[in-house]
N, C-alpha and C positions, 0 to 999 in steps of 0.2 A: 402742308406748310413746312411740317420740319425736314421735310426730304428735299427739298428746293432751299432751304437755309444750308445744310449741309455742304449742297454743292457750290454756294456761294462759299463758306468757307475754305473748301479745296483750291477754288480759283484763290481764293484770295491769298494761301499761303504759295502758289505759287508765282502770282506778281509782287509780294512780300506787301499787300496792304494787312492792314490793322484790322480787318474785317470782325473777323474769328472772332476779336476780342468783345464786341459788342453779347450783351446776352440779349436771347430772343424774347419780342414780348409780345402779347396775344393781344387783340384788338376786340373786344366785345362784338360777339356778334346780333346783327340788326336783323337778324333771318327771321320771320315768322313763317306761322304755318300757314300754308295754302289752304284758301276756303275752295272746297268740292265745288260749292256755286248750287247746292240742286236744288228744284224748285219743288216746294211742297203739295202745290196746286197743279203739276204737271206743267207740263209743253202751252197746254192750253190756258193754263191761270185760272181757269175755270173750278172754284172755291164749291166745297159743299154747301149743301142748303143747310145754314144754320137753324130756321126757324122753329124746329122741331126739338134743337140741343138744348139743355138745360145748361145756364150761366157757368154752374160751375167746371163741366162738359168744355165750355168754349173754351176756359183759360188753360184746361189741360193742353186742348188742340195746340192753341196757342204757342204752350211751350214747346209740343211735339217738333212746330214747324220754325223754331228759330232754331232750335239744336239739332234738326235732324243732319247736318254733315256732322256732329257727333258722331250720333246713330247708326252712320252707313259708316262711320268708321270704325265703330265699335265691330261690324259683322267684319270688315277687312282683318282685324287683328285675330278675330276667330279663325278665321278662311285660314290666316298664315300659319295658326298651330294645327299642323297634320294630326289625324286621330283617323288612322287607318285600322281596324279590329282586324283584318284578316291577315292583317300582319304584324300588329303589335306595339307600329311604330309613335309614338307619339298618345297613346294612351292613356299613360297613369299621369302625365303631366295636362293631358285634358281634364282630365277627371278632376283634379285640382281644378284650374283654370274657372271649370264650371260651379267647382263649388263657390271660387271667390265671387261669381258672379251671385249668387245667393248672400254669401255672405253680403252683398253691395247693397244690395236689395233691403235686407234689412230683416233676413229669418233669423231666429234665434233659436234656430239647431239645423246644422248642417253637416252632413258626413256622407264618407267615402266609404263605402260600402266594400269592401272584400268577399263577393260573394263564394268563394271556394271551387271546388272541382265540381261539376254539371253532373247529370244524368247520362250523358254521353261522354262521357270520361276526358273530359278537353274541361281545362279552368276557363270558368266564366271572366268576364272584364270588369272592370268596378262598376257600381250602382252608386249614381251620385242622389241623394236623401235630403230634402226641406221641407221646415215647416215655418211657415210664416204666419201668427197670431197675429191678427190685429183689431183682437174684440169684435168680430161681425157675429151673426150668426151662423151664416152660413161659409160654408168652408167648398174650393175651388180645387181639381188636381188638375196637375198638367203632365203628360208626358210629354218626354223629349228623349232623343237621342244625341248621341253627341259623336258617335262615329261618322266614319263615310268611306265608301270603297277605295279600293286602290286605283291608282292613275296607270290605265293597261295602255294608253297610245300617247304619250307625251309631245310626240311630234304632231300630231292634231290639233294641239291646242294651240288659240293664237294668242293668249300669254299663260306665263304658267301658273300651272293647278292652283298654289298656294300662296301667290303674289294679293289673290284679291283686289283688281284691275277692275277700275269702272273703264267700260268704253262705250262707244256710241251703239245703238241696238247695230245700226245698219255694218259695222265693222264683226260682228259677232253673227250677223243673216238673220236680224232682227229687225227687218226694217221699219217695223209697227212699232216701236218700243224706243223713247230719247235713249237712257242709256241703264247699263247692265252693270251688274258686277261678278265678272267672270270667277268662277275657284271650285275647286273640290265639294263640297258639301254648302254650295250655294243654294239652290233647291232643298236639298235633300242631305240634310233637315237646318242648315244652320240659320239661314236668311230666315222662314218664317218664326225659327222660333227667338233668333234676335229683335225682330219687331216685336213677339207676346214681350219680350224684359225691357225694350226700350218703352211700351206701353205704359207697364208696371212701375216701371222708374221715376217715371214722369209725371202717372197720378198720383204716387204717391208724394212727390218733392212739390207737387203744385198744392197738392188737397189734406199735408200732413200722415193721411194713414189711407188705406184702399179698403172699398167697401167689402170687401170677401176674404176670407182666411184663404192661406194658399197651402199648397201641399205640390211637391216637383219632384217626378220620380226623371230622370234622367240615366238610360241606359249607356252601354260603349259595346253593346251585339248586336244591333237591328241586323245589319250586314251579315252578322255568323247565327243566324236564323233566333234570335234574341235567350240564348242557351242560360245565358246568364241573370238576365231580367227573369226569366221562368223560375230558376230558382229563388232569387230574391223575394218574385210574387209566393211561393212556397212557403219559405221561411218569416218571412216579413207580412205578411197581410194586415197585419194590426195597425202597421205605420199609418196605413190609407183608411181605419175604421171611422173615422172623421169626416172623413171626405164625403161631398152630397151632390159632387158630379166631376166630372171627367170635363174640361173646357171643354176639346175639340176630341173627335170619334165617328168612327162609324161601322159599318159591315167588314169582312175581311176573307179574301177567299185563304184554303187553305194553301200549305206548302210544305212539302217533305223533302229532306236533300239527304242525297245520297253521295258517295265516293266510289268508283267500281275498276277493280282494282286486278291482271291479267298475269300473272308471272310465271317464269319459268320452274319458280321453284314448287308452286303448287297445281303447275298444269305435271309438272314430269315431263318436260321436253324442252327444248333451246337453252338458250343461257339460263344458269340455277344461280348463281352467286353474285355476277356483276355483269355490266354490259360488255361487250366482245367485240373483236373486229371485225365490220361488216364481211369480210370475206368471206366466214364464216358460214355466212346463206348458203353457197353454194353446197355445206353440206349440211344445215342445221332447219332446225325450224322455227319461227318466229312468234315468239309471243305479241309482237307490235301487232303482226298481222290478226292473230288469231282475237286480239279485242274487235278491230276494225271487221270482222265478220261475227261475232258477236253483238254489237252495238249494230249491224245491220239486221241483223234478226231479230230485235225488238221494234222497229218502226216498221210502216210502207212506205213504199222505194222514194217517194216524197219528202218522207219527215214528218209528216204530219199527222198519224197518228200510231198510235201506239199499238204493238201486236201482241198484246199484256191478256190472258184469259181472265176474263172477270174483271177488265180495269173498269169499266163502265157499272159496274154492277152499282146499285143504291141512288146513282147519280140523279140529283134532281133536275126537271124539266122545270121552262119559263112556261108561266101560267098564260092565260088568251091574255090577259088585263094586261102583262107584264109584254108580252108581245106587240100589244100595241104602244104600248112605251116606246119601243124600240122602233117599231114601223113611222109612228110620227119624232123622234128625233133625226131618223137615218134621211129625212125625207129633206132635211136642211144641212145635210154633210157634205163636202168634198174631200172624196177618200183621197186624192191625189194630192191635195192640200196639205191634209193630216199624214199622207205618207210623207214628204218633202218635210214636216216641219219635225217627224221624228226619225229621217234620216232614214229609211228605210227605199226600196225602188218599188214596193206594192205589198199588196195583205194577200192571203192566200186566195181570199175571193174580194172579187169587181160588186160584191150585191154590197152594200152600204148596211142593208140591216142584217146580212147575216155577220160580216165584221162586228156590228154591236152585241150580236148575239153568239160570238165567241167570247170576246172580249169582259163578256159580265159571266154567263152562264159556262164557257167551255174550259175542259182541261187542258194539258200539254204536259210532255214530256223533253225535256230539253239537254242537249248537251252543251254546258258550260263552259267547259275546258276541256283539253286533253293533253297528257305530258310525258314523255319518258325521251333515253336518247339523245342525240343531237339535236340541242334546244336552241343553239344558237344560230341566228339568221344570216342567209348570205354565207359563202362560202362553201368549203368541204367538211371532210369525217366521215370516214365510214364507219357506222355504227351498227351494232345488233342488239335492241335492246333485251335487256331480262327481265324489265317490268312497266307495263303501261299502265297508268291511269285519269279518269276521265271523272267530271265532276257532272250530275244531275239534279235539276229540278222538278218536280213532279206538282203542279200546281191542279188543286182540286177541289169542289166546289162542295154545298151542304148537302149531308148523310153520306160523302166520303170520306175516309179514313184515312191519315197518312200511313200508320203502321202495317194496316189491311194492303197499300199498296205495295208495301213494301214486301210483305209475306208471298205478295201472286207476283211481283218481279223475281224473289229468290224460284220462286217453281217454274216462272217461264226458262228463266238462266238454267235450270234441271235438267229442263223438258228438251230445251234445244240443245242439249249436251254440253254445259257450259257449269258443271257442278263444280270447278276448281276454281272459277270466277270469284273474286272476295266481296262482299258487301259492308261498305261503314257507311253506318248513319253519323248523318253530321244535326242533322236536328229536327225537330216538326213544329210548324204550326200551324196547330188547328183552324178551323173557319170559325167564324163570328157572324151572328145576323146583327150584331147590334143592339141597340135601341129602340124605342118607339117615335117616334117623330113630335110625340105630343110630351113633351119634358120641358118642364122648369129651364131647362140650359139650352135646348133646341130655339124654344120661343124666344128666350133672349138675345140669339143670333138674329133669327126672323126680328125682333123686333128693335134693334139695333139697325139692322139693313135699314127698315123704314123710317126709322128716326134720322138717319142722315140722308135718305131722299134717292136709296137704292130699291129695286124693288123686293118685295118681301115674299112673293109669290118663287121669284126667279134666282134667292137668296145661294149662291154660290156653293158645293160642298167644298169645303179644303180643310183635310186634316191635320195637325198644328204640323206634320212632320213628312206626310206622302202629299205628292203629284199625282195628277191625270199622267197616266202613262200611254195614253191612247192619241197622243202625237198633237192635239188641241192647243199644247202651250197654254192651258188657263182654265179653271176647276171647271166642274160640271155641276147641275145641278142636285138639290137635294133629293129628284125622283130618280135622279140616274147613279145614286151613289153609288149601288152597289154594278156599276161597269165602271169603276175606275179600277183600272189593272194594278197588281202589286199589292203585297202581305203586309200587314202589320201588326201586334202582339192583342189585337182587340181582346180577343179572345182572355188574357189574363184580367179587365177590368169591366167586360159586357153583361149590362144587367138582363140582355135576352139572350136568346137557345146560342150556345158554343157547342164545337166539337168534341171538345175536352173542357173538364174543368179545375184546374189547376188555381190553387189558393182561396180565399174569401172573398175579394173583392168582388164586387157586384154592385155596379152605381151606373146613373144615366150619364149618357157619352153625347157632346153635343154636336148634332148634324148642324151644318151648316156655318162652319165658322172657317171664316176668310184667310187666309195667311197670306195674300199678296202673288204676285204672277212670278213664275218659274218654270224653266225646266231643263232638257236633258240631263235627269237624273242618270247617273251610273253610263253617261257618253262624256266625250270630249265639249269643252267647251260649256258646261255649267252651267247656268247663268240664273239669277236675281233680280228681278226690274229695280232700280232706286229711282227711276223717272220715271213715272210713266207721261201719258199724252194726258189722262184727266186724272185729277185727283188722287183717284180709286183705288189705282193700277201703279203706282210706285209706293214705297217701303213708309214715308210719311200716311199715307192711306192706310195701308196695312194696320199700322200702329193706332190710329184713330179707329179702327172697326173694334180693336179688342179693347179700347178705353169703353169702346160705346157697350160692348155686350156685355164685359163682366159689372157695368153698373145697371146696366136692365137685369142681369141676371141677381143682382143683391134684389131689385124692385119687385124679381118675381117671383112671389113664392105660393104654390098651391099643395104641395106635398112638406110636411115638416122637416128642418132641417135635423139633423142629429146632433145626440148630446156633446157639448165640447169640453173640452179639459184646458187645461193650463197649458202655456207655449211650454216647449221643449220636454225631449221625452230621453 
């Protein structure tokens, strides 16, 4: 408005009116906010079966589904603050952000946690810390992360990363799904774990207080292999000695990362000090190259597996019982479905069960990246580089070690004449069996499902924070937990067998507990259901399974809860 007043004024001194002299005045404005429109019951309208919910149950729901374009706005505003760990960007102002969401909540101690310089010589990211009293007996933890990867193809996405854009499923090649909300850390992890706080919120403003004490550890490393949470669990264990279950949890395959690292200055040959002018080849020799034969001598000519002496060693085999698991889910797959929907053009094998049976029980050795030289695209530059380097993941399954793999990769590097090769470890984490399936917090989910008229038998796994990475777009079951692909820090809170055991904590982790539909974790294009077709399956759903399980889980108790103290520590 006032740049348009302005130019009235120009005109107006040069036809010599009186314009100017007027002073400008602002008009109230009548703008409200756009209501989102979403429907709580989905596409279908088709409402859960109340008859099983307890009165006080319904009024939560209730509120759930007049606020929920709150709700989905509340994850929009998340989506828009970047919190990238691998680069830094937007992190300590997360970290905040997420404590104020506690602070809303209503814990009375909340803090930012500085956890200091790691085990692998890189400073961890803050650890955000709550404790929420509210007189129950038993007391509830949750993890969360609050990172999310970097945005590596921005021109892929059809809006951008951190707009946090609801669109139609079918605009996004969602065609099953009303509509989405596309961003960075939609999936993974922001969306489910905005439904566990819009849950929280909600029974607490409808029911005055929440039947369970809470406890919220909130990482910002899942993404830089959780370096930073490892120490916090080190030095902090005590925070969590309260704690008498873990919400949501499960199994975790292992994962060790590596950086491998080619130069001139410690092979003794090509450029030593900086990179050169490609002409140079003609008389020099190339460290770029000498990785890329290198890095071929550790796989077969495939990629597919590793030419590591003793990488297999210890590795454990699927049992018959565990086999038939897999032979009767493979038996209702379409690989070619599940390829399309995780963007992929095929799996390495056409057999449907041996795909499940990598996918839970197999290792891999992976290249990540790789950088040196002329990095920029399109175009020229002759370049020679003086140092290449390439990033790996080494994902590995129970009674492997990550450190063990890392010892027989420096002796393959030896072996094939590759002693000048550098090796940095970037982090490990160990595997996890998890749980027992028979726990106080497990049955709460199971018995939540049935209370709202889901089946209890076929009760969903979804971790408050990881996807089914297996291209399904929508969790798996709780006998197939342990084939959902992708690490996460179990191992620091499993009250069964770990690879390592790092800190005190040791409490039961709850299978089975819902976070709502997701995915293209760590690809273009994100996405979050906030509509689904029934109920179930948009972010109102979502929010009513966790109203439903942490109040079965206050109802059940067969193991004693532990001793509790006074709020704030």
């Amino acid at each position: 408005m006032r740049s348009g007043w302005m130019s009235l004024c120009v005109m107006g001194l040069l036809v010599g009116t009186a314009a100017c002299n007027k002073k400008e005045t602002k008009t109230p404005s009548t703008t409200t906010k756009a209501k989102l429109g979403v429907n709580p019951y989905g596409t279908s309208g088709q409402k859960p079966d109340m008859s099983k919910v307890p009165a006080d149950l319904q009024k939560v729901f209730a509120y759930i589904d007049g606020h929920i374009d709150d709700h989905v706005e509340n994850l929009q505003k998340w989506i828009q603050q970047p919190s990238i760990s691998n680069s830094g960007e937007g992190i300590p102002e997360s970290a905040e952000m997420v404590k104020g969401f506690f602070d809303k909540l209503g814990c009375q101690t909340t803090r930012v946690y500085d956890v200091g310089i790691t085990e692998y010589g890189s400073p961890g990211n803050p650890v955000v810390y709550a404790k929420c009293d509210e007189g129950a007996p038993k007391t509830v933890a949750f993890y969360w992360q609050y990172d999310t990867m970097p945005v590596t193809q921005p021109d892929l996405w059809i809006s951008p990363p951190f707009d946090g854009k609801i669109v139609e499923g079918k605009v996004a090649g969602l065609p099953d799904i009303p509509r989405v909300l596309i961003g960075r850390g939609a999936t993974n992890s922001k969306g489910p774990e905005m439904a566990q706080l819009n849950a929280l919120m909600a029974y607490k403003q409808v029911m005055g207080k929440l039947p369970v004490n809470l406890i919220f550890i909130a990482e910002g490393d899942e993404e830089r292999m959780d370096i930073g949470l490892r120490k916090f669990i080190s030095d902090h264990s005590d925070l969590l000695k309260e704690a008498d279950a873990l919400y949501a949890g499960g199994p975790s395959e292992g994962c060790v990362y590596v950086e491998l690292t080619t130069s001139g200055k410690s092979w003794g040959r090509g450029p030593v000090e900086s990179d050169v002018h490609g002409v140079m080849k003609r008389t020099t020799d190339s460290p770029a190259w000498r990785h890329i034969h290198m890095l071929a001598s550790l796989t077969s000519p495939d990629g597919n597996t590793p030419l590591i002496d003793g990488f297999f060693d210890n590795m454990e085999k699927p049992t018959p019982e565990q086999m038939q698991q897999l032979r009767d889910r493979a038996a209702k797959m379409d690989l070619a479905k599940m390829a399309k929907a995780q963007g992929v053009a095929r799996y390495m094998s056409d057999d449907p069960v041996e795909v499940l049976k990598d996918g839970r029980f197999g290792t891999s050795f992976n290249l990540d990246g790789i950088w040196g030289g002329n990095m920029y695209a399109g175009g020229a530059g002759a370049i020679l580089p003086n140092k290449i380097t390439s990033k790996h993941n080494f994902r590995y399954v129970p009674k492997m070690s990550g450190p063990d793999l890392i010892k027989k990769l420096r002796a393959q590097l030896d072996k094939n004449g590759y002693k000048d090769v550098e090796i940095k470890l970037i982090g490990d984490v160990p595997w996890s069996r998890g749980s027992s399936l028979d726990t106080d917090i497990t049955n709460a989910h199971k018995k939540a499902s049935v209370m709202l008229g889901l089946s209890g038998d076929d009760n969903r796994f979804m971790m408050a924070s990881h996807y089914n990475h297996m291209g399904e777009d929508k969790p798996l079951g709780v006998a197939e937990a342990e084939a959902t692909g992708g690490y996460w820090p179990s191992y620091l809170f499993a009250d069964g067998e770990v690879g390592q055991k790092v800190g005190t904590v040791s409490i039961p982790m709850g299978m089975g507990a819902r976070g709502g539909a997701g995915g293209r974790a760590h690809a273009a294009n994100e996405w979050y259901a906030i509509e689904g077709k029934k109920w179930d399956n948009g972010m109102a759903g979502a929010e009513k399974i966790v109203v439903a399980s942490i109040w079965e889980y206050a109802q059940t108790t067969t193991v004693a809860p532990k001793p509790k103290t006074t709020a704030g520590k």
